[in-house]
N, C-alpha and C positions, 0 to 999 in steps of 0.2 A: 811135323819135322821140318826142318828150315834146310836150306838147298844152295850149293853153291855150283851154277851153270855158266861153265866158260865159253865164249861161242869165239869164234874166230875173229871176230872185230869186235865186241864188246864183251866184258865181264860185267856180270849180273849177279848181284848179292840177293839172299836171303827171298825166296819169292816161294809162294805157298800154291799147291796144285789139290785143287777142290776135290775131281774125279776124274780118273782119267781118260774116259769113255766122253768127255765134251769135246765141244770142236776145238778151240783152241788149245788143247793139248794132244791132241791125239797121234800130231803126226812125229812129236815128240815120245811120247809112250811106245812108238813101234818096235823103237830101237833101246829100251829101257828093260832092268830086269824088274821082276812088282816084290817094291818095297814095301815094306810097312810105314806107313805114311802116320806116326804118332804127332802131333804138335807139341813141339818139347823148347825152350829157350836156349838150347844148345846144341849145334850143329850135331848130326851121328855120321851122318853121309855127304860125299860131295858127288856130284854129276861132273861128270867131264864128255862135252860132245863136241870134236872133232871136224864136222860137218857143219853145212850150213843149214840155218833153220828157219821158219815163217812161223808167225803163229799167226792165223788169218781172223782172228776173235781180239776181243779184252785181252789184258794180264794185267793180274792182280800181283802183287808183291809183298811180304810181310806176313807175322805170324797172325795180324788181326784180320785177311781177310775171310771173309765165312764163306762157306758150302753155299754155288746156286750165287752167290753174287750177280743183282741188277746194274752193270755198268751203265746203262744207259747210255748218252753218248760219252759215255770215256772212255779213252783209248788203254788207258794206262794207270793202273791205280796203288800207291803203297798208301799201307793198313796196316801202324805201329803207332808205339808210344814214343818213340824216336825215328823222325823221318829225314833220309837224306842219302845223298843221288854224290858219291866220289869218283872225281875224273882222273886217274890214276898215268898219267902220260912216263910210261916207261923208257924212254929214250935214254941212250948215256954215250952216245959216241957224236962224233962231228960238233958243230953249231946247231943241231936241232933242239929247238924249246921243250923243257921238260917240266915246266911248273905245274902243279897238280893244282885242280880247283876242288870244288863242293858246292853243292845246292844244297838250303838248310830252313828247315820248316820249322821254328819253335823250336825256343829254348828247351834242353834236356832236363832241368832240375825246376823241382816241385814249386811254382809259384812264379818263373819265372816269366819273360817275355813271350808273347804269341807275336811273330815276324814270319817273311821269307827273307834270305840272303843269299849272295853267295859270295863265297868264302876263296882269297887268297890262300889255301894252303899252305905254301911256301915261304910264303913270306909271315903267314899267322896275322892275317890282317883280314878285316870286312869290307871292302870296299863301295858295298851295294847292298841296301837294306832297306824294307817296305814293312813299315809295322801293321801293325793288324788295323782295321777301321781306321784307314787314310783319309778315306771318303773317295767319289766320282772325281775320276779327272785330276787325281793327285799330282801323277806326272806322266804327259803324253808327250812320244814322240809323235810328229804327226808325219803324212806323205805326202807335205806341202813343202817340199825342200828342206827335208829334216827339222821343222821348228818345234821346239818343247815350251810345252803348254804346263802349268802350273794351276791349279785347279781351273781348265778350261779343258775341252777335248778338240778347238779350232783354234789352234792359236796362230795368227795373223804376222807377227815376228817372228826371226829367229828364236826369242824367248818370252813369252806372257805369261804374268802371274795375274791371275782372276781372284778377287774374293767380295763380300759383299762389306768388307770392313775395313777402310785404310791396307789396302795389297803393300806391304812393303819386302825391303832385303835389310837382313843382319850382317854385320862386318865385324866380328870378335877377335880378339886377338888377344888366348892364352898364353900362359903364363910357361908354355912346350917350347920355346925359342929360347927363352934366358931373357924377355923382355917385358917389360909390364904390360900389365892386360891394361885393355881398353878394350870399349865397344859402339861401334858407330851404325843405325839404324839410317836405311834411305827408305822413304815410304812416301805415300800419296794420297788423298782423299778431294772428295767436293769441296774445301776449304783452300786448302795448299798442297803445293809437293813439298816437303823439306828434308833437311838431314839432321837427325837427334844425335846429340852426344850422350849416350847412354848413363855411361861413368861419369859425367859431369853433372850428374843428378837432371837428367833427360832434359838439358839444355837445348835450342832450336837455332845453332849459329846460321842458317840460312833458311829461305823461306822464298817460295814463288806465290802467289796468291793465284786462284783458278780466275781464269779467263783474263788474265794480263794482254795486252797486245803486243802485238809482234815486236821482234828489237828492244825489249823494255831492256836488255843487257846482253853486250856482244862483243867478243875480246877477238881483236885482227890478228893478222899474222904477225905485226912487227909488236903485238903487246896494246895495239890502242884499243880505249876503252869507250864502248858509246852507250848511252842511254838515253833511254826515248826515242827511239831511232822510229819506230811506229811501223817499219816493214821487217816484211820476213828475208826478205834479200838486204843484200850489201851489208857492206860493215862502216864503220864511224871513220871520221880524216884519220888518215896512216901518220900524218905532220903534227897529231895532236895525241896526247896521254890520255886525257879525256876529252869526249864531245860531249854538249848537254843539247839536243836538236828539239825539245818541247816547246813550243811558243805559249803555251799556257802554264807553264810553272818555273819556280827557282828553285837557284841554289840554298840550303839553309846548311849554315858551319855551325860547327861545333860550339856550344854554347857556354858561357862560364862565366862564375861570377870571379869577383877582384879576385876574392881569396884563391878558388880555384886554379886560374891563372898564374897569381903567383904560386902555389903548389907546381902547377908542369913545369914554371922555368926554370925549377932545382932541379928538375930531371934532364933540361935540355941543356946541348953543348953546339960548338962552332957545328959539330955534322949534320945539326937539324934547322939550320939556314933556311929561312922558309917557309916554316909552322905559321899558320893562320887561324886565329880564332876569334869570335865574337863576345865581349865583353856587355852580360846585359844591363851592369848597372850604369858603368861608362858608355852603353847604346852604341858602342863603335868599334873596327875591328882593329886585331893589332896582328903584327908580323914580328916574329924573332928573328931578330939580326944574327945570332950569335952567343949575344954575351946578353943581351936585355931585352924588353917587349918595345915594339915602337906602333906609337899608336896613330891617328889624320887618316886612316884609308876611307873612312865615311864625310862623304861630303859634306861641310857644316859651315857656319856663319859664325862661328864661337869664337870672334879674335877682339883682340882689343889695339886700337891704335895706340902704338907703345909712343912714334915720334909722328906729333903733326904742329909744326912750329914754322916760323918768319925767321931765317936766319940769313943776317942781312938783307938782298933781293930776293934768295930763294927761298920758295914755298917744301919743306919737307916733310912728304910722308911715310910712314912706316908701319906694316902692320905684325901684331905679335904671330911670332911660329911660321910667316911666311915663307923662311927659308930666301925672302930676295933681300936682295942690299934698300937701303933708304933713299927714297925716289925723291928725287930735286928737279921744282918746276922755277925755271927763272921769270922774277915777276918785273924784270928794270924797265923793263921798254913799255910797261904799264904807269914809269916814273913820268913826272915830267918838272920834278921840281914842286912840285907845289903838295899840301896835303889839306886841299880844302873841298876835298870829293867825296861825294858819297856814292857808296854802293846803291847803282839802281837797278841791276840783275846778281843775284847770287843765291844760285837753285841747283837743286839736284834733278836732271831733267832725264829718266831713264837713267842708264849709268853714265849721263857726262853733268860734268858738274859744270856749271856756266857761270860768268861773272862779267859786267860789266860795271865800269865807273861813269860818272856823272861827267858830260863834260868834257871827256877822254877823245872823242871822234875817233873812236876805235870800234868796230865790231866786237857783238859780244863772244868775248873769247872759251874755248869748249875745253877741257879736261876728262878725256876717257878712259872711265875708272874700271870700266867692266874685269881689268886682269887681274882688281882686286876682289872680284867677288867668285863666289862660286856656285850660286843662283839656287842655295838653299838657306834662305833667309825665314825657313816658314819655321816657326822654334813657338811653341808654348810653354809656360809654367806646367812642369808637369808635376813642382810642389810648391805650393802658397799657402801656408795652413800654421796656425797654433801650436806648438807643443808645451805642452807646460805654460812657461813665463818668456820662451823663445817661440822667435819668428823665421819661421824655415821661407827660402827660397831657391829652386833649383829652375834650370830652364831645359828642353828639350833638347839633346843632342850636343850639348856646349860640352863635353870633358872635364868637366870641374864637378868636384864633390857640393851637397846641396850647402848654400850657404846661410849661418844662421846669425838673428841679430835678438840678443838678451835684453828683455823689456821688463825685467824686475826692476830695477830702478824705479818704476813709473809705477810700480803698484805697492801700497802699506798694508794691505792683506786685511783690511778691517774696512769690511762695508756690510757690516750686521747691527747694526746701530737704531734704535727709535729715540726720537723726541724727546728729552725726559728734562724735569726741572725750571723751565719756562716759567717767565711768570712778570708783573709789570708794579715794581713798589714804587710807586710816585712815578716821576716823569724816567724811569731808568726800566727800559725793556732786557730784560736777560732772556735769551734764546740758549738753551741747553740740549745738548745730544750726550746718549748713555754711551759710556768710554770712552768721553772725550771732554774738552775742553768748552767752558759756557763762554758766551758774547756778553756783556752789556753794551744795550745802546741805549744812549742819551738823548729821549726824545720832549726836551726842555724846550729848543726849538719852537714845537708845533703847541705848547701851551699859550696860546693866545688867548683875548676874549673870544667868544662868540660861541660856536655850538660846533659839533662834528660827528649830528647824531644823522649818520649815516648808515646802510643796509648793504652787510656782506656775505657775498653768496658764489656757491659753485655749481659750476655746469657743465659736467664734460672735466676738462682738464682748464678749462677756462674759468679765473677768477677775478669777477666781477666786485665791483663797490659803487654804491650810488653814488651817484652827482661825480664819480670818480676813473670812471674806464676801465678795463679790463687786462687779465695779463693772462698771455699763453704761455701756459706752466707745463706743455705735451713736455717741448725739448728737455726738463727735467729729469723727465721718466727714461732713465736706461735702464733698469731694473738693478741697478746698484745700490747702494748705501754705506760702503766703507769708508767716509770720510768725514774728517775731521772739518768744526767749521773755524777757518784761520784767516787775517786779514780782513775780517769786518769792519768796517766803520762809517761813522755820520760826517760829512764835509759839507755846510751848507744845508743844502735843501738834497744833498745827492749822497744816500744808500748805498754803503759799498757791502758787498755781500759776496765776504770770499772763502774759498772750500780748497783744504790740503789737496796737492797734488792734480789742481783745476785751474779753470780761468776763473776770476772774479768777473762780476756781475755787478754795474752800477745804474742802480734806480731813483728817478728823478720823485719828490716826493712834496715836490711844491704845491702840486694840486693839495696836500693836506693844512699846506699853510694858509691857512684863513681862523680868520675871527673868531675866535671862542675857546674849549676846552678839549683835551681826545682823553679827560679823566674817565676810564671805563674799564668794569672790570668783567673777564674772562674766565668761565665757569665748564665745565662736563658733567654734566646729566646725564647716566645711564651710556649710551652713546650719542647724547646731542651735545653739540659745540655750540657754547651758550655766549655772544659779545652783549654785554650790557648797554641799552639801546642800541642796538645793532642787529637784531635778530638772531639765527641760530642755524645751523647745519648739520644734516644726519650724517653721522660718519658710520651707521651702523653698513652700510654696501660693499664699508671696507673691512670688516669683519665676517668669518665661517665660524668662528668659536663653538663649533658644535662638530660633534660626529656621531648623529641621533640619526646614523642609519639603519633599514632591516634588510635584514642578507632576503633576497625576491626570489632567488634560485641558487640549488644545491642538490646538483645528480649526478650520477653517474651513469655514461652510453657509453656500452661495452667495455671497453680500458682506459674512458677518459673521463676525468672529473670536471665539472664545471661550477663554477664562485661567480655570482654577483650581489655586488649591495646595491640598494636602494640610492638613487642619481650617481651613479658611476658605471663603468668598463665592469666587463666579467673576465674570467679568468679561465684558462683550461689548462689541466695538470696533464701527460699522459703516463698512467698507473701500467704501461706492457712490461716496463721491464721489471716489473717486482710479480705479476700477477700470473705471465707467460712461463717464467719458470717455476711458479707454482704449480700450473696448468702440466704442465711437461711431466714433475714431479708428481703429481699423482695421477697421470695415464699411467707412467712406470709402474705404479705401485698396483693399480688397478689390473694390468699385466701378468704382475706376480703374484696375483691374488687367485687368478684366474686361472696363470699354473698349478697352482698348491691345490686348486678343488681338485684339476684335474687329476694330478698326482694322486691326491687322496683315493679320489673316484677310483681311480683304475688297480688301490691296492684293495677296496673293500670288494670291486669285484673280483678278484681271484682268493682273496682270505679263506675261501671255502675249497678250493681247489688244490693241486698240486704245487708245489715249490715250482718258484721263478724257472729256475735251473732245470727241473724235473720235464723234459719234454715225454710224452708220450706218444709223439710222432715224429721220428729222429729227421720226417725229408720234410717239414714247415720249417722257414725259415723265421728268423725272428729278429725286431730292432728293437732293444732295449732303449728308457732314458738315462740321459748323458747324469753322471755325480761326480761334482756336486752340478746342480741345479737351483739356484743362479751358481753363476762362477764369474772369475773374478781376471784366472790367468790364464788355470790349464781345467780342463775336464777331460774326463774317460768316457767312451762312446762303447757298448758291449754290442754283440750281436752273434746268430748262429746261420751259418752257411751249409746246407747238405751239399755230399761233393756230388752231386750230378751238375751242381752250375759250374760254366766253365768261367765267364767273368763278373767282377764284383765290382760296387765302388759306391761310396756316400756322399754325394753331394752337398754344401751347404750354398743356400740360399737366403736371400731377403725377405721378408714376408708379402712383398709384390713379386716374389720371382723372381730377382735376378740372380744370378747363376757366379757366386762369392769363389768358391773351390770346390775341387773335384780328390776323393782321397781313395786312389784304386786299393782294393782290399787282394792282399795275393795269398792269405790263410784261410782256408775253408774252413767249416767245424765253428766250434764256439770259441770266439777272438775279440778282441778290442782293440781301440785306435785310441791314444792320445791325441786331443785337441787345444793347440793353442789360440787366441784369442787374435794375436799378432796382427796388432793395430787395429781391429773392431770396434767401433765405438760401442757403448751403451744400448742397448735394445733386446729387441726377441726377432732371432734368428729361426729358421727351421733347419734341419736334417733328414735325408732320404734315403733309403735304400736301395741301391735297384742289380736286379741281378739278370744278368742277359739281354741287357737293356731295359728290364721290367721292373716298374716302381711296385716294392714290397710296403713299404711306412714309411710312414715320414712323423717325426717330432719337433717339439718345438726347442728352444734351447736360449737362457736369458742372462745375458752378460751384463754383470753392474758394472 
């Protein structure tokens, strides 16, 4: 039977009395008539006592305490399926507070949360709430000057959060205001402290790196900004916006190419007066004026003297973009009437320029140039190169886009050409090249008496002829042949021998004018170059006409192929990307092959036994596999829970254990979970069960 006992300063719900003959009630019973003490869910009797009262034992409260109860050290104990402690503050007259609280152990209704709270009454709000398995040192107040500690039981601030993984604070902001959510993460680790923009897809707008030095950024009272400062005291000059105080690094601007550049100054107006950025292809920076970009702030040599001329007595010079007027040096008192002198000093000596005349009795007179320089003369090619039929040049730091000069003109595209048609009918020599145009030369000349049986021969690049000297034929050799031969002819005793889009070449050929005949005919043999009495030359060293190679190697180590022929280079292929996801693909399938036995395995062994469903021992629990098995989206997870456990839940893991999600089960009895997939790659997952913190099964589970 449940009891309602008013006492003079506190009322006391529902509390159940064992026997009345124990210490803690007795002195209570003295004054009591003897009830029948039935345990019933509904009040029959209420106690009303008057007095005041000690109970110098336990007290048990609720219909669930039993007979004989071991409190051990408890002072105070309710025993219910619903537990909870209401402070019922009765006032109604004056300014005395009357807001009623509660203490609240676990949710009322079947499934729900296992917490303690307590509860605003009044306002119907929770205030204060500790869920169940918080862990150690969730949240301590400590008695070191009130600091609360966050998984720590010392905490050393007024506030420390401990954990062994990135300790951070959330900063959410629902959508309860009329404002849009947002959510900003400040957190910390061995790497950085930063702040994550949650909502902006876990963006990192700011970042400390761990173990920075002191000062690396520090903002003064009046807004000045200093970095690098390198101590833990003071702030950066109050006189300046920013300070940069590192002697070992710079500034680096913003970087941008043309385009870029011109993109911001559509965006920018007269208010952004000021803007500075670095141009990488122009190497130089520019400031906006306003209305356009103006560029010079990098120091450069890139000008060109626009005016340096003699007009009348004075010397003027001028240099392009200097921004100064045209400098005029008067040269009259260097006059003296006459102009029969010559310069016997005129040098650039350091930056003066010196000049003396012949003659003059004048000291050598100095011109100091230095205001025209600005002492970064040091500029290379930093483009000299071919493209196509154009010849590009740009210089280092000059402002000018690369300059280019078009040298098709100078080429006919045809230097694939061999020797073809040659040949000598009578005293008329024709020289012929294939697609092009043949020579006769007229070597009538050199038909004299006598003989001109001479030996021609080569050596190297050098072509020799008896009794006749030799010609270096190297400068021949550019590895060219596109041209035509144009401009030959015989003058005399002198060879002219000329080639489209070249210099002509004339050969003296008197040595051949002597006494006798050059009747002689030229023949090819196989590849011998045959002059009739003249000997003969092997041209075979200028022929490969063969490709009678055998492949020497041909293997494959691990996912690379390797090719070589017989006198040449080998080759290596690498076969990963074709063979790897082969490799991948059938571990998969190896996977699912391994599941299916299982599966199999585990329906042949109960085939003989009772239906899946059919338990014969209603408190085993049990973890079915997930179907379908593979799956693709969703799968169904079944399972049976006897209600003696109080908490449930299936974890999914990695097959090394790492710990994917956690799906608390709040249905006892036989139930099942839908499982989504939701962003899991391909693989074989497992599934646990654990009830009371204790691992029941675990399965596997195979997403294609």
């Amino acid at each position: 039977m449940k009891f309602k006992v008013l006492l003079p300063t506190i009322l006391v719900c529902a509390f159940s009395i064992g026997a009345f003959s124990q210490t803690p009630f007795a002195r209570l019973a003295q004054n009591m008539p003897d009830y029948s003490l039935d345990d019933q869910d509904v009040p029959q009797r209420t106690i009303v006592h008057s007095g005041n009262s000690e109970i110098t034992g336990s007290l048990g409260i609720g219909v669930d305490i039993p007979n004989n109860h071991n409190y051990g050290a408890d002072t105070f104990v309710l025993a219910e399926n619903n537990l909870r402690i209401y402070f019922w503050d009765t006032s109604t007259t004056g300014a005395f507070p009357s807001n009623d609280w509660r203490l609240t152990a676990n949710d009322q209704n079947n499934g729900g949360a296992n917490y303690f709270s307590i509860d605003d009454v009044t306002a119907g709000n929770v205030p204060f709430r500790v869920q169940a398995g918080s862990g150690n040192n969730a949240l301590v107040l400590s008695s070191n000057g009130g600091n609360v500690g966050l998984g720590t039981a010392n905490p050393v601030l007024e506030l420390q959060i401990t954990d062994g993984d990135t300790p951070g604070i959330r900063l959410e902001q629902d959508l309860s205001g009329g404002y849009p959510a947002h959510t900003w993460d400040v957190a910390a680790n061995e790497t950085n402290f930063f702040i994550r923009d949650v909502t902006n897809a876990s963006a990192l707008p700011f970042r400390i790196q761990g173990n920075t030095q002191g000062g690396a950024l520090t903002i003064g009272s009046v807004g000045n900004v200093g970095i690098g400062l390198n101590t833990n005291s003071g702030f950066s000059n109050p006189n300046a916006s920013v300070e940069l105080r590192a002697n070992n690094k710079g500034l680096q601007l913003n970087r941008l190419t043309n385009a870029q550049r011109t993109a911001l100054g559509t965006a920018l107006g007269a208010g952004q007066v000021g803007v500075i950025v670095y141009d990488t292809e122009d190497q130089q920076l520019y400031t906006w004026d306003g209305t356009t970009w103006n560029g010079g702030l990098v120091d450069t040599d890139n000008q060109t003297i626009d005016v340096f001329q003699l007009n009348g007595n004075n010397l003027e010079l001028s240099l392009e973009d200097d921004g100064v007027a045209t400098q005029t040096v008067d040269l009259s008192s260097y006059l003296d009437n006459t102009d029969n002198q010559v310069a016997d000093v005129f040098q650039l000596n350091g930056n003066n320029l010196e000049l003396s005349l012949e003659d003059d009795g004048v000291a050598t007179q100095t011109v100091d140039l230095s205001s025209y320089l600005d002492n970064t003369d040091n500029q290379v090619a930093d483009v000299f190169q071919l493209n196509g039929n154009n010849l590009e040049l740009s210089l280092e730091d000059d402002g000018v886009a690369t300059q280019t000069v078009d040298l098709s003109g100078y080429l006919d595209n045809t230097d694939n050409q061999n020797i073809s048609g040659s040949g000598l009918a009578g005293n008329i020599l024709t020289i012929g090249i294939s697609g092009g145009t043949s020579e006769d030369v007229d070597l009538s000349v050199f038909n004299n008496p006598g003989t001109d049986d001479q030996q021609i021969s080569l050596s190297g690049n050098i072509l020799n002829l008896e009794d006749g000297g030799s010609v270096d034929l190297s400068g021949y050799l550019d590895n060219t042949d596109n041209q035509n031969i144009s401009g030959s002819g015989l003058a005399g005793n002198i060879l002219t021998i000329g080639i489209s889009g070249g210099t002509s070449e004339d050969v003296d050929l008197s040595v051949f004018n002597n006494p006798g005949t050059d009747d002689q005919q030229i023949s090819l043999s196989g590849n011998i170059l045959n002059l009739e009495d003249g000997g003969s030359v092997d041209l075979s060293g200028y022929l490969d006409n063969t490709d009678n190679q055998n492949i020497i190697e041909f293997s494959l180590t691990g996912t690379t192929l390797k090719l070589q022929i017989e006198n040449a280079n080998f080759i290596q292929v690498d076969l990963a990307s074709i063979l790897i996801p082969l490799q991948v693909e059938n571990a998969n399938q190896q996977i699912q092959i391994d599941d299916l036995i299982a599966r199999v395995e585990f329906l042949e062994s109960c085939a003989c036994q009772l239906p899946v469903d059919d338990f014969t021992d209603p408190n085993s629990p049990y973890l079915f596999q997930n179907a379908p098995n593979p799956y693709s989206e969703i799968t169904n997870i079944r399972y049976y829970i006897p209600f003696e456990f109080n908490k449930a839940e299936i974890v999914l893991t990695t097959t090394t254990g790492q710990i994917l999600k956690r799906i608390p089960i709040n249905q006892v009895g036989e139930g099942s979970v839908d499982f989504s997939r939701s962003g899991l790659s391909s693989g074989v997952y497992l599934y646990t069960l654990y009830l009371d913190g204790k691992r029941i099964d675990t399965k596997r589970m195979l997403i294609e």
